[in-house]
N, C-alpha and C positions, 0 to 999 in steps of 0.2 A: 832599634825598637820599631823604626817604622817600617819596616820591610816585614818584620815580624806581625805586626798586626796586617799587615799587608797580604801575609799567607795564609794568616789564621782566618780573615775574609773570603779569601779568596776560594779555602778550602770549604769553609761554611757555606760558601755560594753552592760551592760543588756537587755538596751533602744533600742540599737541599734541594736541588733540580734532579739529583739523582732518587730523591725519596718521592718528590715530586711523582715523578715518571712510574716511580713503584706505584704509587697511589694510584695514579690514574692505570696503573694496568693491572690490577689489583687481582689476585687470584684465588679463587670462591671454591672450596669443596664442594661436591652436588648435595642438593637437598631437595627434599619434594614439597611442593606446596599445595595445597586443598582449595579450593577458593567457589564460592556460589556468587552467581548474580544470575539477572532472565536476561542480560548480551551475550554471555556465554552460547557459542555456537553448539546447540546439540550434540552429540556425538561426534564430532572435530579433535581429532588427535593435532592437536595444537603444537607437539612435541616429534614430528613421523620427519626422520629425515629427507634433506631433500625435497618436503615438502610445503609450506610457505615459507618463502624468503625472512618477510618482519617474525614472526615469531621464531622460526628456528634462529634468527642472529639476537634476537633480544634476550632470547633462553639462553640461547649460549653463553651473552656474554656475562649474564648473571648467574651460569650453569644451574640454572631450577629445572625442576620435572614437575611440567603443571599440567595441576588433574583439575581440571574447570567442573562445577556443578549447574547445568543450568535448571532454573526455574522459571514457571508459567509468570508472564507480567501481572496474569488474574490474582496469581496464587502468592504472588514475592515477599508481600507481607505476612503473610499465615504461615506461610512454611520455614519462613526463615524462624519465624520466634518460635515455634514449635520446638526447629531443632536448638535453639539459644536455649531456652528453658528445660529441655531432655537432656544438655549439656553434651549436645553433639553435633556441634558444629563446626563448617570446614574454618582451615586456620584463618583465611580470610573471608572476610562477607560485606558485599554490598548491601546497610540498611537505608529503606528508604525512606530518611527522614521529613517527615514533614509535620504541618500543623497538627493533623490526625492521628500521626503515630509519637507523638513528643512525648507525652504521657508511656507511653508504651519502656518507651528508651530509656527514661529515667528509672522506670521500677525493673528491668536489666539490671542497670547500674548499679543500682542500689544494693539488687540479692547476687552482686560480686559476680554476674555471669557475661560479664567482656573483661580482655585485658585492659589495663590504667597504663598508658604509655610512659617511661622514665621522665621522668620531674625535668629531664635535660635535654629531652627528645628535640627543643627546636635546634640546639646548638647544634648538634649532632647532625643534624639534616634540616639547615637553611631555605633549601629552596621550598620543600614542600612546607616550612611554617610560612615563608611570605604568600603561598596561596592560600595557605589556613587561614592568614589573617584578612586577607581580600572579598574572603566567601562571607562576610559578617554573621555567620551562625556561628562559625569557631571558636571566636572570643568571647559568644554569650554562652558557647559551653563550659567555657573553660570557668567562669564566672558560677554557675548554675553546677558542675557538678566538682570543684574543687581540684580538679585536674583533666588528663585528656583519654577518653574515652572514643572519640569519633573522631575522624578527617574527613571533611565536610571535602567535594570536590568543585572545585570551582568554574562555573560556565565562560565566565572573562575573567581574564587575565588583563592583557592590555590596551583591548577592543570594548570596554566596557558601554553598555550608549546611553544608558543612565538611573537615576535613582527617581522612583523604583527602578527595578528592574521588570523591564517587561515582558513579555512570555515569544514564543519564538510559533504560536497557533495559527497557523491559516485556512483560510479559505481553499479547497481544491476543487477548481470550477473549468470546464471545457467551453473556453473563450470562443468558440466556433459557433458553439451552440448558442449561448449568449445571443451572439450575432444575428444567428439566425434568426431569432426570437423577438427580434429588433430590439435588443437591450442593448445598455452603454456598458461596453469593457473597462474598466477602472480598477484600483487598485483597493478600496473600500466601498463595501455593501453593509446597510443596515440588515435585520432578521426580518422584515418585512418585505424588502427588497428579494431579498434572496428567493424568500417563499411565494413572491410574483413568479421568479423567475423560473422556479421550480413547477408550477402551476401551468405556465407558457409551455416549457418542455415537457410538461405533459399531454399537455392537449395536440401538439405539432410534433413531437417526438424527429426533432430535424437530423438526426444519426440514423432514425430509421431501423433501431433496436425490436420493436415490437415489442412481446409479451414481458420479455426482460429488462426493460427498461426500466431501470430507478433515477427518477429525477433526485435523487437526496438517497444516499447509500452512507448510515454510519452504525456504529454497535452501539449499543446501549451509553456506554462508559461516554464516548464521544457525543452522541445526542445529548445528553446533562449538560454535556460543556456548551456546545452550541445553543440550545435553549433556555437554558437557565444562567451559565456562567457568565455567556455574552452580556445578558441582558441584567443580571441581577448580580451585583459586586459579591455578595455575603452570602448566595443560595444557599451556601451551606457550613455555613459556619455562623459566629457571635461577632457582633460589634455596639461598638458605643455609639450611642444617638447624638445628636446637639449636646445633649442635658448631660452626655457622660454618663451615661447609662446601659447597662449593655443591653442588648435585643438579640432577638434569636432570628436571624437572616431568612431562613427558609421561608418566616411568616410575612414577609415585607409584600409589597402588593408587587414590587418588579419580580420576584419570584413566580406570584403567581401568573402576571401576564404573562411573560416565561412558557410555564407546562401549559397554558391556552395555546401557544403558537407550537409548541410540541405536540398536542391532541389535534391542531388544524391540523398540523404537516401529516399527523397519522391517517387522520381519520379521509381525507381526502387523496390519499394515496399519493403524494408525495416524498413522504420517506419509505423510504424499503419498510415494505409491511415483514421483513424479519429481519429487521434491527435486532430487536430482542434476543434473538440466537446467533447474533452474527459474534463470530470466536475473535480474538486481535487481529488486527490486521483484514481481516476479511474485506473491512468496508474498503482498504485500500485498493486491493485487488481488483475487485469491482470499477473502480476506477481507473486503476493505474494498467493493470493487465486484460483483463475484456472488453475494456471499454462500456459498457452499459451502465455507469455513472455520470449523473453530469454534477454532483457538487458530493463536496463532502467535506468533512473540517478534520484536519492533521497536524501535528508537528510538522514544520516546513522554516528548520535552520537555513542557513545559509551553506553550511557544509553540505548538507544534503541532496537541497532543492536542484540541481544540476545531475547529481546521479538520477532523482527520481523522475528527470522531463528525459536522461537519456533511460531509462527502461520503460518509460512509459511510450518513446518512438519504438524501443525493441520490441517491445511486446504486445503493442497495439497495432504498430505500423503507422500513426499517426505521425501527424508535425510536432515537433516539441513547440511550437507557436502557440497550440490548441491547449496548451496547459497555462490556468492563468492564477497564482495565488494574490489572496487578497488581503485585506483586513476585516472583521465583520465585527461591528457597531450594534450596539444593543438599540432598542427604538427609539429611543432618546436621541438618537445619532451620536450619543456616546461609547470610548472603548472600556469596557467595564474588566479592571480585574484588581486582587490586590498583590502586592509585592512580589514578584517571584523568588527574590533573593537571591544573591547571586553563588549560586551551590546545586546540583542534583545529586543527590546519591552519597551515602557517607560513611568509608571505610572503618570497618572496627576488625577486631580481633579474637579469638577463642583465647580464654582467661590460662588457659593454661598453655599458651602458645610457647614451642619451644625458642628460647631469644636468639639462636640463628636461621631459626626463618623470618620472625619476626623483624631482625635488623636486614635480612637480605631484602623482604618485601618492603620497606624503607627504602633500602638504596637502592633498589629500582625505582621504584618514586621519586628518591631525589632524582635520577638521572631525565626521568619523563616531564619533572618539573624545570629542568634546565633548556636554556634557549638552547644550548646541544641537543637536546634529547626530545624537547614536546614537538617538531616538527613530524618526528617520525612516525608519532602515534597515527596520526592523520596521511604521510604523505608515504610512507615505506619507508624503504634502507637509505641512509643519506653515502652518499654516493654513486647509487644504484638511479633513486629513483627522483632524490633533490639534493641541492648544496646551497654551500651558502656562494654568494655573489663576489666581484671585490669589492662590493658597496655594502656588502654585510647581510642583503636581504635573500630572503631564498628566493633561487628558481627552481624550475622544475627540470629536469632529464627524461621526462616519459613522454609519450606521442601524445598531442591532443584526445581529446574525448577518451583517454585510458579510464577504465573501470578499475581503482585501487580498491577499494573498502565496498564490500556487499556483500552476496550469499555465496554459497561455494557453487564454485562451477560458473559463476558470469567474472568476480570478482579475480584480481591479483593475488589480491592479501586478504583472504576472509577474517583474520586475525587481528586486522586494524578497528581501533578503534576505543574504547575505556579500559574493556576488559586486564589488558597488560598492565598493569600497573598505572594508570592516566590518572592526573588529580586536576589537569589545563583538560577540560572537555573542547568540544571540537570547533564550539559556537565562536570563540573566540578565535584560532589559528583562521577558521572557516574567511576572517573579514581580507587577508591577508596571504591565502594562498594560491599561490601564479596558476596550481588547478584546477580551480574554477572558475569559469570566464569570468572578467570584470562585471559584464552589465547584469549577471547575477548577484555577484557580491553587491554591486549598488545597488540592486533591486530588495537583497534581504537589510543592507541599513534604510532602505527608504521605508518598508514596511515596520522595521521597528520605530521609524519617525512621528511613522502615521497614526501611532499609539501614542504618541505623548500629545499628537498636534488635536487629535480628536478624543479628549478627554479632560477632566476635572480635576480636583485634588480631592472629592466626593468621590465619584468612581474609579479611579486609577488609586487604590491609598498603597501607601507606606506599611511597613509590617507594623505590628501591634504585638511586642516584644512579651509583653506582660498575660496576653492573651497564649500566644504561640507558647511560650516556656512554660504554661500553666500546669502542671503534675496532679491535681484534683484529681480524685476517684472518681469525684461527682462529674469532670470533662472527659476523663477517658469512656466512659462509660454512654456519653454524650454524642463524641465523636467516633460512636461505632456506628451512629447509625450509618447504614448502605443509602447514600440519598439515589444515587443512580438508579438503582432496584426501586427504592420505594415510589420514586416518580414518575419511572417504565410503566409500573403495574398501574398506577393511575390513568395512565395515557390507555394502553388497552384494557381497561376492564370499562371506562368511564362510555355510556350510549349516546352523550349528547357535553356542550360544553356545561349547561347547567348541572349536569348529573357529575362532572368532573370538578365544578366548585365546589361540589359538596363533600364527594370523596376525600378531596382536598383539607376541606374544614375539621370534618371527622379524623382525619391523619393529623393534622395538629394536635388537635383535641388530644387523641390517642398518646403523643408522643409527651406530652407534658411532664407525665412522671418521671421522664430520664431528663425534661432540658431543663424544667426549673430549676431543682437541686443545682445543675450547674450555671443558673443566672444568679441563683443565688449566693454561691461562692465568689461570683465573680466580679456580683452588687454589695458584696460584702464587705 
């Protein structure tokens, strides 16, 4: 009997290292997949033999034929819902959810136009529910719409740096000029500071730029943040007062000192006098590639910030010394923002998605959620380009200062990065890969530090669940207003700063009939 059981083990072992082994090498019919987001590379045959290493081996190994859609960043929300609701959309879609569009997403849901994931979805594919549940929007959807509708992507994973979560926005400042100007190089600047400094490089223009010179180069969208975000927690949104009452942010007085220091920057030439037409990205250019910017304010991760100081020596011919990111402090000398949560971007599905695309686009996910797999989104082919260590951690196999992730034609892998299936975004590998130099990676945790160290539990808040979930006709409707537009046009139409309080006033005034209704759902 006991040799019998003996065999009968030893056969089950056999079985199962051998199914084992099928599993993991598991073999996929082709299928084709649709997918939209605005990371989607333009025109990039994602799929051309022979032609990027990470996508052709990622495709392969999942055998998909992917037809990417990409969309303007302007345009991501409009177009998407458009095609959600003409019920033509591709099978997958990056929505971007947020406080503004939360209201949006549920009346989706509601008139049945996303797929509702199988009730057993996390069993099925473990790793991508442990990031579901990390992102802390996941579990209040699951809570709010009865089951799962979105895959919320998670910014950390295991680099988390803390609750809040803080935002990854910098200062993009030309430390040389600074210098010049006899200002102190530091790692935070207030918005007063800045507009010294902005004010100094005007008048001494120490690059020696002439007529092109913009001491302060941003678009419209990025100006709101820097003048109004920095400085005023709620510019544009609702919160509760002391008294637990909600209030309408816009109207708070940091707001409006805020567009005061927007209308200085303008009106004194300052900010690029065509902010307002400036397309995405532009204001970076400006900076980053002609050099005739000396400040601007950007996303500046930690994954990034190293490609962006090496194209900024390629394309300027500058020092990457002369690139200095910052933190910037509202006038308060506080960092004002609220929650970012830890999530950008949240996969959903076409309702009538066929279930083996839909499980394929799954288990690529599971696999980019795995410590096997989310290395590559960020680093290439593992083998190729990184592995793991005998100490378990990755190194690298590529030359110093290699350009893996960027545009085509400078880049390795223009393919690298969310687009493939990624639910671990980069912020997170970013603290921990042998790619980019150490004193960078310490430089972006010490900037995320510098937001908790310079802030309150007043301006830095926590999310406000009950707000953010809120589905109110009377909030969607609230949250359309364009604040970015509406406070541009203030800024240039206004002759003087008094003629700008007033415009100001009158735009309250004006906007009452969309915000009450919603203070008062929300006083209700």
């Amino acid at each position: 009997m006991k040799r019998i059981v003996s065999l009968i083990l030893a056969a089950l072992l056999v079985l199962t290292v051998f199914c084992g082994a099928l599993a993991e090498e598991k073999e996929y019919d082709r299928v084709t997949i649709t997918y939209t987001c605005p990371q989607v590379v333009a025109g990039y045959d994602y799929n051309a033999p022979n032609g990027d290493g990470y996508s052709n081996w990622i495709l392969d190994k999942f055998n998909i034929d992917f037809q990417g859609t990409n969309v303007s960043w302007n345009d991501w929300n409009s177009q998407l819902i458009t095609w959600i609701y003409a019920q033509d959309m591709t099978d997958v879609a990056i929505y971007n959810y947020t406080d503004g569009t939360a209201t949006e997403a549920t009346n989706i849901v509601n008139q049945g136009l996303l797929y509702r994931l199988p009730d057993d979805w996390k069993e099925r594919w473990p790793n991508v529910a442990k990031v579901y549940d990390v992102t802390s929007l996941g579990p209040m959807l699951d809570d709010l719409y009865g089951g799962t509708y979105f895959i919320p992507r998670a910014r950390f994973f295991y680099n988390l740096p803390g609750d809040p979560l803080a935002n990854h926005w910098c200062l993009w400042m030309r430390s040389d000029w600074i210098e010049a100007v006899g200002k102190e190089v530091k790692n935070i600047y207030t918005i007063p500071e800045v507009l010294e400094i902005a004010k100094l490089i005007k008048e001494q223009d120490p690059g020696e730029i002439g007529a092109a010179l913009a001491p302060i180069s941003m678009t419209k969208d990025n100006s709101a943040s820097f003048f109004l975000r920095a400085n005023s927690t709620y510019w544009d949104s609702f919160y509760k007062d002391a008294d637990g009452v909600y209030q309408w942010g816009a109207a708070s007085p940091e707001t409006l000192q805020g567009l005061k220091y927007w209308y200085q920057a303008y009106s004194e030439g300052l900010l690029d006098q065509e902010f307002y037409l400036l397309d995405y990205e532009k204001d970076m250019e400006k900076f980053q590639t002609l050099g005739t910017a000396g400040i601007s304010y950007l996303g500046g991760q930690t994954a990034d910030s190293e490609n962006y100081r090496i194209l900024f020596e390629q394309r300027t011919g500058l020092p990457q010394s002369d690139f200095l990111m910052a933190t910037l402090l509202g006038d308060d000398g506080n960092y004002h923002q609220r929650d970012l949560i830890n999530f950008w971007g949240a996969v959903c599905f076409k309702p009538d998605i066929e279930p083996e695309v839909f499980e394929r686009w799954m288990d690529l996910m599971e696999f980019t959620a795995s410590e096997e797999g989310y290395p590559g989104t960020q680093m290439g082919v593992k083998g190729v380009d990184w592995d793991f260590g005998e100490d378990g951690k990755i190194v690298s196999l590529v030359e110093p200062g290699t350009l893996l992730a960027g545009a085509v034609g400078e880049a390795k892998y223009p393919s690298l990065g969310h687009v493939l299936g990624s639910v671990i975004l980069w912020d997170d590998l970013a603290m921990d890969n042998p790619n980019i130099a150490e004193n960078y990676r310490e430089e972006s945790k010490a900037l995320y530090q510098t937001r908790y160290d310079n802030s309150t539990p007043e301006t830095f808040v926590k999310v406000d669940w009950n707000l953010w979930m809120n589905d109110s006709e009377e909030l969607l409707r609230a949250n359309g207003i364009d604040y970015p537009t509406e406070f541009a046009n203030m800024v240039t139409t206004a002759t003087s700063e008094e003629d700008l309080e007033n415009i100001y006033n009158e735009w309250l005034e004006s906007q009452m009939s969309i915000v009450q209704p919603a203070l008062d759902v929300l006083n209700g």
